[in-house]
C-alpha positions as CSV (number, residue, x, y, z in Angstrom):
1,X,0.0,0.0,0.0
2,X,2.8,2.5,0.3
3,X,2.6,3.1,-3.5
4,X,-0.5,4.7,-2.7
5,X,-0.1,7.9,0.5
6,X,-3.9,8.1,0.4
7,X,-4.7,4.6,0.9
8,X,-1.8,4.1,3.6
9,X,-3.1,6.9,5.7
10,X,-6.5,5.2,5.9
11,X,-5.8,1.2,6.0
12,X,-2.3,1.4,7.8
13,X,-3.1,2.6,11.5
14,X,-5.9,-0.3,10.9
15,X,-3.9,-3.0,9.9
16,X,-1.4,-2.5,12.3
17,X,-3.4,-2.1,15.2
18,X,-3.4,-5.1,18.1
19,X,-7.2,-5.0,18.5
20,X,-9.3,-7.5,16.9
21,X,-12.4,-6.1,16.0
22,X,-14.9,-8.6,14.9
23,X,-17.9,-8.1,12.2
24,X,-18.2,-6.4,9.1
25,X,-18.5,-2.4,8.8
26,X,-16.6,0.5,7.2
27,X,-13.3,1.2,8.2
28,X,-14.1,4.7,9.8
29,X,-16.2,2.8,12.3
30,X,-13.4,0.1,13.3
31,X,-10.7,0.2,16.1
32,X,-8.3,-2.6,14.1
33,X,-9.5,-4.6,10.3
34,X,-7.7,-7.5,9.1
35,X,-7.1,-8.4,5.5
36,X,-7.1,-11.3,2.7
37,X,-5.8,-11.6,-1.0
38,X,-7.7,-12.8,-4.0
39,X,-5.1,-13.5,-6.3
40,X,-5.1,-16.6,-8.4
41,X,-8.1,-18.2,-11.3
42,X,-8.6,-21.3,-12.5
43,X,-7.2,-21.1,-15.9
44,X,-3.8,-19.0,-14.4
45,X,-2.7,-20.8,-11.2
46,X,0.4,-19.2,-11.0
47,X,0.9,-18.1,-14.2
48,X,-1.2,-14.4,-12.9
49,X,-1.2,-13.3,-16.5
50,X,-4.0,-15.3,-17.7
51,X,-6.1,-13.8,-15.4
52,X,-9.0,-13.0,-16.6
53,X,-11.0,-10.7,-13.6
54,X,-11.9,-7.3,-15.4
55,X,-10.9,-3.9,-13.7
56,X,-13.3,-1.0,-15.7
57,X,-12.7,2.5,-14.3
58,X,-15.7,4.1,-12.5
59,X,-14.9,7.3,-11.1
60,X,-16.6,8.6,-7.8
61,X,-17.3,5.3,-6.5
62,X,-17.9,4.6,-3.0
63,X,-14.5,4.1,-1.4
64,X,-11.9,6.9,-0.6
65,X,-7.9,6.9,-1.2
66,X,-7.7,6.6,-5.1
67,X,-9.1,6.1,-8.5
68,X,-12.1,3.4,-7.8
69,X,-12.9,0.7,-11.1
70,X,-15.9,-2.2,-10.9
71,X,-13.7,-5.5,-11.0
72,X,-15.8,-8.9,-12.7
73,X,-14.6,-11.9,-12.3
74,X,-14.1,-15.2,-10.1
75,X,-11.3,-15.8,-7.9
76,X,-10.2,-19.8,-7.3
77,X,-8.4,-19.1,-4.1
78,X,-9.1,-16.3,-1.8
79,X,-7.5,-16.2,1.5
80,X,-9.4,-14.9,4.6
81,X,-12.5,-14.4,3.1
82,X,-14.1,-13.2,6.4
83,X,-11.3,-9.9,6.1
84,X,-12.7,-6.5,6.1
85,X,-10.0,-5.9,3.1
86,X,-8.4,-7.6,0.0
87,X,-5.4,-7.2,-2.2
88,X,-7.2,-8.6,-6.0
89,X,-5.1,-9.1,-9.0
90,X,-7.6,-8.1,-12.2
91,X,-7.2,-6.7,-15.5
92,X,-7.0,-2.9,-16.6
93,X,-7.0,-1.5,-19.8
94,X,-3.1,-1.3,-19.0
95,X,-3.0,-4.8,-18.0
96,X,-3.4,-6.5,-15.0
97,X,-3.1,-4.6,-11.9
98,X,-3.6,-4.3,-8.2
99,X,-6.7,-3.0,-6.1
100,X,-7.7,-3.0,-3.1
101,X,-11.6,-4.1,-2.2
102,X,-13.4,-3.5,0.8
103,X,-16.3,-5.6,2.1
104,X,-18.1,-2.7,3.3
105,X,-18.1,0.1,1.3
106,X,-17.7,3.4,2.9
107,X,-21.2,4.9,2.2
108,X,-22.0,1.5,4.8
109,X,-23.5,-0.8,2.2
110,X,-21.5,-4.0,1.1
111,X,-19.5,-4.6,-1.2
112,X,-20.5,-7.5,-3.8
113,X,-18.2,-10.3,-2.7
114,X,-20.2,-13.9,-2.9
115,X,-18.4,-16.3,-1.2
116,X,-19.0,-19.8,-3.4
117,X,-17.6,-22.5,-1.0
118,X,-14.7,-23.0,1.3
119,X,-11.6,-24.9,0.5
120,X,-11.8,-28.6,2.2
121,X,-8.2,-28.5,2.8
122,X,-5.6,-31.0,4.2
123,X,-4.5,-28.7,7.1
124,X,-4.6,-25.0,7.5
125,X,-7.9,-25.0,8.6
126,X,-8.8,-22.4,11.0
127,X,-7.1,-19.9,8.0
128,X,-10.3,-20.4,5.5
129,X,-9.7,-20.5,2.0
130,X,-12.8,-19.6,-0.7
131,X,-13.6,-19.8,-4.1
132,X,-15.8,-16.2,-4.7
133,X,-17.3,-14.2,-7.2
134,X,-16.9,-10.7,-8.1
135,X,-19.7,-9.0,-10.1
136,X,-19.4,-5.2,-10.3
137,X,-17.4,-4.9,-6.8
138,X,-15.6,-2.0,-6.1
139,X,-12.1,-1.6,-6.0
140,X,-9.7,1.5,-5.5
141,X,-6.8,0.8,-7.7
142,X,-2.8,1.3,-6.8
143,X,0.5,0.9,-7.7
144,X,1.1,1.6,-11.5
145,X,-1.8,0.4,-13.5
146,X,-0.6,-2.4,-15.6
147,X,2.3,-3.4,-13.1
148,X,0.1,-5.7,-11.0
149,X,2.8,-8.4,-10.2
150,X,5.9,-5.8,-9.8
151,X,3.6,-3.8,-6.5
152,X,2.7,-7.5,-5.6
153,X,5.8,-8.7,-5.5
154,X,6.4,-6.9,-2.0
155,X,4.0,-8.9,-0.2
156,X,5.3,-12.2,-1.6
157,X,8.6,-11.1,0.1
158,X,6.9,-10.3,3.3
159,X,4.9,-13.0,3.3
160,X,7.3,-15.8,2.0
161,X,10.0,-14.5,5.0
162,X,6.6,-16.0,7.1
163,X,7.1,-18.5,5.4
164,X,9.9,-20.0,6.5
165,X,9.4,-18.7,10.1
166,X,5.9,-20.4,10.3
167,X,7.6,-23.9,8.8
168,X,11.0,-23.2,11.4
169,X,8.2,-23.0,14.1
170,X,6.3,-25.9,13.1
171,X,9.5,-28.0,13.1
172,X,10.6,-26.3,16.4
173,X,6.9,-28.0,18.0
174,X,7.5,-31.5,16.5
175,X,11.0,-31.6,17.9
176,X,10.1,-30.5,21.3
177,X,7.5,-32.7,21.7
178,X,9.2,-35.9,20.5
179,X,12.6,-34.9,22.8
180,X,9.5,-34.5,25.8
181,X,8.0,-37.9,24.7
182,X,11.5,-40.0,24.9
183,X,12.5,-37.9,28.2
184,X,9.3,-39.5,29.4
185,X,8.7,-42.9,27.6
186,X,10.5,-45.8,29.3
187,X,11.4,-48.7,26.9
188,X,13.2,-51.8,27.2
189,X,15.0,-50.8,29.7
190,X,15.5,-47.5,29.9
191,X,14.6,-43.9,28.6
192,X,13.8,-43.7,25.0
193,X,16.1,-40.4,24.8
194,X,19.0,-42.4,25.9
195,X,18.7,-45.4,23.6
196,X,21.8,-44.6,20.8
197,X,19.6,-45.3,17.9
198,X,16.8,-43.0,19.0
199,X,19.7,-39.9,20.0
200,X,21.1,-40.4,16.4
201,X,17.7,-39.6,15.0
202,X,16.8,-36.7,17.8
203,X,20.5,-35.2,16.9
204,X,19.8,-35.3,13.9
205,X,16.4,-33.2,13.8
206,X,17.6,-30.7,16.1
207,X,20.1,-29.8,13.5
208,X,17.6,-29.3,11.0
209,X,15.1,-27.3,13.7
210,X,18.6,-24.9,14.8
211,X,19.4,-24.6,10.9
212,X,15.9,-23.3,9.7
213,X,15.2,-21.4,12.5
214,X,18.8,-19.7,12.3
215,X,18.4,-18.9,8.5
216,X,14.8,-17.7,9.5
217,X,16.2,-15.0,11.9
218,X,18.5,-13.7,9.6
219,X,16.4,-13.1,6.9
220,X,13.7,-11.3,9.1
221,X,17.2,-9.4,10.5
222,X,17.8,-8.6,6.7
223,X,14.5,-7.7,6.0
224,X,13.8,-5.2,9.0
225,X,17.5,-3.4,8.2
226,X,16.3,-2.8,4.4
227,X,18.6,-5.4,2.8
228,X,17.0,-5.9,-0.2
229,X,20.3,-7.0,-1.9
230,X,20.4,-10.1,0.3
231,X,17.1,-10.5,0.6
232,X,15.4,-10.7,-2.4
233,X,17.2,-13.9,-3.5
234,X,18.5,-15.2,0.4
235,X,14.1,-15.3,1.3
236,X,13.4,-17.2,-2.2
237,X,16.0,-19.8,-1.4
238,X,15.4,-20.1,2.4
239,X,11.3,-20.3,2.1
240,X,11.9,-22.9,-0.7
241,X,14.2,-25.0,1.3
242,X,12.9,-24.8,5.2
243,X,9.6,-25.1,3.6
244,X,10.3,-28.4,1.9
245,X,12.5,-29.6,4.5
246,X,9.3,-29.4,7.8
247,X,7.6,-32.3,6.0
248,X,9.9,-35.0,6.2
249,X,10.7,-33.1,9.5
250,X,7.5,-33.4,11.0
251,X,6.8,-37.3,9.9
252,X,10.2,-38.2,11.5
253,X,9.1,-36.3,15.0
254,X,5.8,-38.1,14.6
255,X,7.7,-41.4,14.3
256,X,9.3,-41.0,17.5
257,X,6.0,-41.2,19.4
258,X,5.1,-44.6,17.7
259,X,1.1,-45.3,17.1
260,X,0.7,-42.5,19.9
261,X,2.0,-39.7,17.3
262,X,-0.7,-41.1,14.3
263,X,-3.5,-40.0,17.1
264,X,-5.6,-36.5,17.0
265,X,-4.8,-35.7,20.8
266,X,-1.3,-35.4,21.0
267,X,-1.3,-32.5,18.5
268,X,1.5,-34.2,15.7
269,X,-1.3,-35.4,13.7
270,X,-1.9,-31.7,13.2
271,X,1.2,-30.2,12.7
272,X,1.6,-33.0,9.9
273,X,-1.4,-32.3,8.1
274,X,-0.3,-28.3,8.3
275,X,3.0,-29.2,7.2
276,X,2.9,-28.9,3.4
277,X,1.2,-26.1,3.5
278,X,4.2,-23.2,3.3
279,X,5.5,-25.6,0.5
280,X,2.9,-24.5,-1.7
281,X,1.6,-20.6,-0.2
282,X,3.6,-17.9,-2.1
283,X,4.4,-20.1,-4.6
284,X,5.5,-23.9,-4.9
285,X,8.4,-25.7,-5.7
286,X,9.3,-25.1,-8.9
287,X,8.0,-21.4,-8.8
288,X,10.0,-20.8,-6.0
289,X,13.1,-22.3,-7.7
290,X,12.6,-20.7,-10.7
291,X,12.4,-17.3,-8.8
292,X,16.0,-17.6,-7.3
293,X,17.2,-18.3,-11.1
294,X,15.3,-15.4,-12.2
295,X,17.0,-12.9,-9.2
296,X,20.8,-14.7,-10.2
297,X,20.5,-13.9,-13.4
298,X,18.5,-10.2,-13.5
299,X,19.9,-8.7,-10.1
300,X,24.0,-8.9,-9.7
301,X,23.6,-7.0,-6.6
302,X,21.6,-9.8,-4.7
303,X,24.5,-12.3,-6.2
304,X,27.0,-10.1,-5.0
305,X,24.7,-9.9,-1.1
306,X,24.4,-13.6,-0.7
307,X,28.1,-14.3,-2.2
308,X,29.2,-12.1,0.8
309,X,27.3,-13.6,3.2
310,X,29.0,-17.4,2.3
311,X,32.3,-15.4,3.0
312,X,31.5,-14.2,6.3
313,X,32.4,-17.8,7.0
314,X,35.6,-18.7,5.4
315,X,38.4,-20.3,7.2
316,X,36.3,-22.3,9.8
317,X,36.3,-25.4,8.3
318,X,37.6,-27.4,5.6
319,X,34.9,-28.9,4.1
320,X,32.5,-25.6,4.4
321,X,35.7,-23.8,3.0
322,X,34.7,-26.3,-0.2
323,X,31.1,-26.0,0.1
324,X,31.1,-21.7,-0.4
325,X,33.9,-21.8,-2.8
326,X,31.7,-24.1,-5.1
327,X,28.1,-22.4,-4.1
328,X,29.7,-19.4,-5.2
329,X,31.2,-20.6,-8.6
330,X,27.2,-22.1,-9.3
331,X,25.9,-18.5,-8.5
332,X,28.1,-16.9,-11.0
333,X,28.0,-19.6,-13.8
334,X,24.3,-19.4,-13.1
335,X,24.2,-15.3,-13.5
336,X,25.6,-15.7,-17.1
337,X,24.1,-18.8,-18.6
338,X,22.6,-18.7,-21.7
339,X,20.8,-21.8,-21.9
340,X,17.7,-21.4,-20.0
341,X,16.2,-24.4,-20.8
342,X,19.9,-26.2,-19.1
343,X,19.2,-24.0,-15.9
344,X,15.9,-24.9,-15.3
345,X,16.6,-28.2,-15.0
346,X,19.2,-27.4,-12.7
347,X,17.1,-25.1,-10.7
348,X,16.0,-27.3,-7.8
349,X,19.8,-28.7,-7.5
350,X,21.2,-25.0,-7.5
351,X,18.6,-23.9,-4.9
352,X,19.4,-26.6,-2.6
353,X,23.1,-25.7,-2.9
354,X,22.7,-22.5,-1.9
355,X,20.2,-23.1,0.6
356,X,22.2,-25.8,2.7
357,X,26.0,-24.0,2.3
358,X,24.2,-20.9,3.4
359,X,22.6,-23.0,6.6
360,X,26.3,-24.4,7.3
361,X,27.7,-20.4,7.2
362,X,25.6,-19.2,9.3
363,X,25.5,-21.6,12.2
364,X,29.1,-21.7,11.9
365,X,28.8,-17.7,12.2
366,X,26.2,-18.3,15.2
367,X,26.1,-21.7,17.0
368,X,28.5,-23.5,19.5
369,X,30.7,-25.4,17.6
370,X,29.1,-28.9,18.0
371,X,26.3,-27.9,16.3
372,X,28.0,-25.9,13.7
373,X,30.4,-29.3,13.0
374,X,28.0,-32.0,12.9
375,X,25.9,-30.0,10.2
376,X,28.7,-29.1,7.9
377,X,29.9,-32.7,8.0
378,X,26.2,-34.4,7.7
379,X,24.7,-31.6,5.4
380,X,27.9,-30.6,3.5
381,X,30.4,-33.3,4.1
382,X,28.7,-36.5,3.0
383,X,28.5,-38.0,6.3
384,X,24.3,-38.4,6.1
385,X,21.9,-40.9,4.7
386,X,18.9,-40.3,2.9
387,X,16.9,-40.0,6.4
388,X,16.8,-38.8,9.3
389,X,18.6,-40.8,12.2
390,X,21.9,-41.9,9.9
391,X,24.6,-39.6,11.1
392,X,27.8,-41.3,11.9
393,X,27.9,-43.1,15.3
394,X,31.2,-41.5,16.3
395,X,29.6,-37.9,15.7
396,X,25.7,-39.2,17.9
397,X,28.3,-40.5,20.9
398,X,30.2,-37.3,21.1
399,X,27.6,-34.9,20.1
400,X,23.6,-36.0,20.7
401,X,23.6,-35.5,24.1
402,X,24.7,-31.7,23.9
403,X,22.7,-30.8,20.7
404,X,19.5,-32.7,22.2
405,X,19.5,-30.8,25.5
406,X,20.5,-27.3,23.7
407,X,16.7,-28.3,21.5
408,X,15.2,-29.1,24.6
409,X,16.1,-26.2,26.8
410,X,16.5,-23.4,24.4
């Protein structure tokens, strides 16, 4: 909304008020509003071009702060349908651009917004998803008109940096509760926690929970200081890797509970179910992927950012020392290609390079060194299966009791 001063000094002090304010009325007449996005169609996905919502310009409508247009259309996915606001992609005579479309209108009548059905989704429940319909709504238009996806693009940032915070807090909660399950839960003999097979996998998802939430906090750290350099590619790659990653996370914690972790009470169930769901918000996979390829090869500034970064962490460690010095060589070969068919196939591989390299810089930059070590040798240095619980037995003895307890208590 900052494109816009007018609608900023009306919706801002709203949205970023603390009190909820429940029920549907015009924004003059409400201490806090919360809002939605209608983005995507059936026919587009997330190809927004082939949107097909129409945007005609109606001067003097019913809403203050801009230019107002009547937008037509249907929306396949709108988030938070029971918002008082909503960013909506819809086509100008420009092209496609951005409004923003209140429920109630200020003149206290309501907006046409039909809702058609809610999603029945996996997880994510208590966030509702709709299908709705727009037929002559009103909408105050901003940003540039026919530069929809460039004053979008913004949000995705913000809201892909929660993202990977939301998935590093969902694997944060499956951890805990399977270290406070073995802690707990004698078997054959003793505590599940102390039982070598069950520290190697516990070690081992504790690395994963310290990495994503470490590259979580310093891409919100970037992001509050106005890094835009570093940010712009270092949130694609962290949302598309910490996203993937909570998954497989969140089945492994599971696992450590036995038949007791496939039940509704003990609340894994649920964090299972909500697990792929940052995977595909803001983009899946292979959008996501595609996006870091896309900042490589059009921003040299965010190359230069995240290249520095790597270096911050030089000299530490041998194999890390390998690890940068090759992510680095990828990011400039990758800047300069030519063949775009080539680095799109790559694009998943590349991504996961930078992504892990940039996990072992930083905890080596921010973690006690037993942390730090056992993911650059399991992540970096070969010494890993192709699941969880198969670091090397030399590394669990000397390590999992430290790394387990740091998960636990910290």
């Amino acid at each position: 909304l900052q494109s816009s001063p007018d609608l900023v000094a009306i919706w801002a002090p709203l949205l970023a008020s603390r009190e909820y304010d429940f029920g549907l009325r015009p924004h003059a007449q409400k201490s806090g509003v919360v809002a939605g996005m209608a983005l995507t169609e059936k026919q587009g996905g997330s190809d927004l071009r082939g949107n097909s919502t129409r945007a005609v310009a109606a001067p003097g409508g019913p809403i203050t702060g801009g230019e107002t247009y009547l937008l037509t259309g249907h929306k396949w996915f709108c988030s938070a349908p029971m918002s008082d606001v909503f960013l909506v992609l819809a086509q100008a005579p420009a092209g496609l651009s951005c409004f923003l479309v209140p429920r109630v209108l200020d003149d206290e009548t309501r907006n046409f917004f039909a809702v058609e059905r809610l999603k029945d989704k996996l997880g994510n429940r208590s966030n509702a998803s709709s299908e709705i319909e727009l037929d002559r709504t009103w909408g105050v238009q901003f940003g540039e008109e026919g530069h929809g996806i460039r004053t979008i693009l913004d949000m995705v940032a913000a809201t892909r940096l929660d993202c990977v915070l939301g998935s590093s807090g969902t694997m944060r909660q499956a951890l805990v509760r399977a270290i406070h399950h073995t802690r707990h839960r004698e078997a054959f003999g003793s505590a599940l926690v102390d039982q070598p097979l069950m520290r190697n996998v516990l070690m081992d998802l504790a690395l994963e929970s310290e990495a994503a939430t470490t590259l979580g906090l310093r891409l919100a750290a970037a992001v509050d200081e106005g890094d835009t350099a570093f940010s712009r590619l270092a949130v694609a790659v962290g949302k598309y890797w910490v996203c993937k990653r909570t998954a497989p996370m969140v089945a492994e914690s599971l696992e450590c509970l036995g038949g007791n972790g496939y039940v509704e009470e003990n609340g894994l169930a649920r964090l299972y179910r909500e697990a792929p769901v940052n995977s595909v918000w803001e983009g899946s996979g292979n959008v996501v992927a595609l996006d870091v390829v896309r900042a490589v090869t059009r921003e040299p500034a965010s190359v230069a950012a995240f290249a520095a970064e790597l270096e911050r962490a030089r000299g530490a460690d041998r194999q890390l020392e390998s690890a940068i010095t090759t992510a680095i060589s990828a990011l400039r070969t990758t800047s300069t290609n030519a063949d775009p068919s080539a680095t799109q196939l790559g694009a998943r591989a590349f991504v996961e390079q930078l992504a892990t390299t940039l996990q072992a810089s930083l905890l080596t930059c921010f973690a006690p060194a037993f942390v730090a070590e056992a993911f650059v040798a399991s992540r970096l240095g070969g010494a890993h299966g192709h699941t969880f619980g198969t670091l090397p037995s030399d590394m669990v003895e000397v390590s999992a009791a430290k790394v387990i307890e740091r998960s636990f208590a910290g």
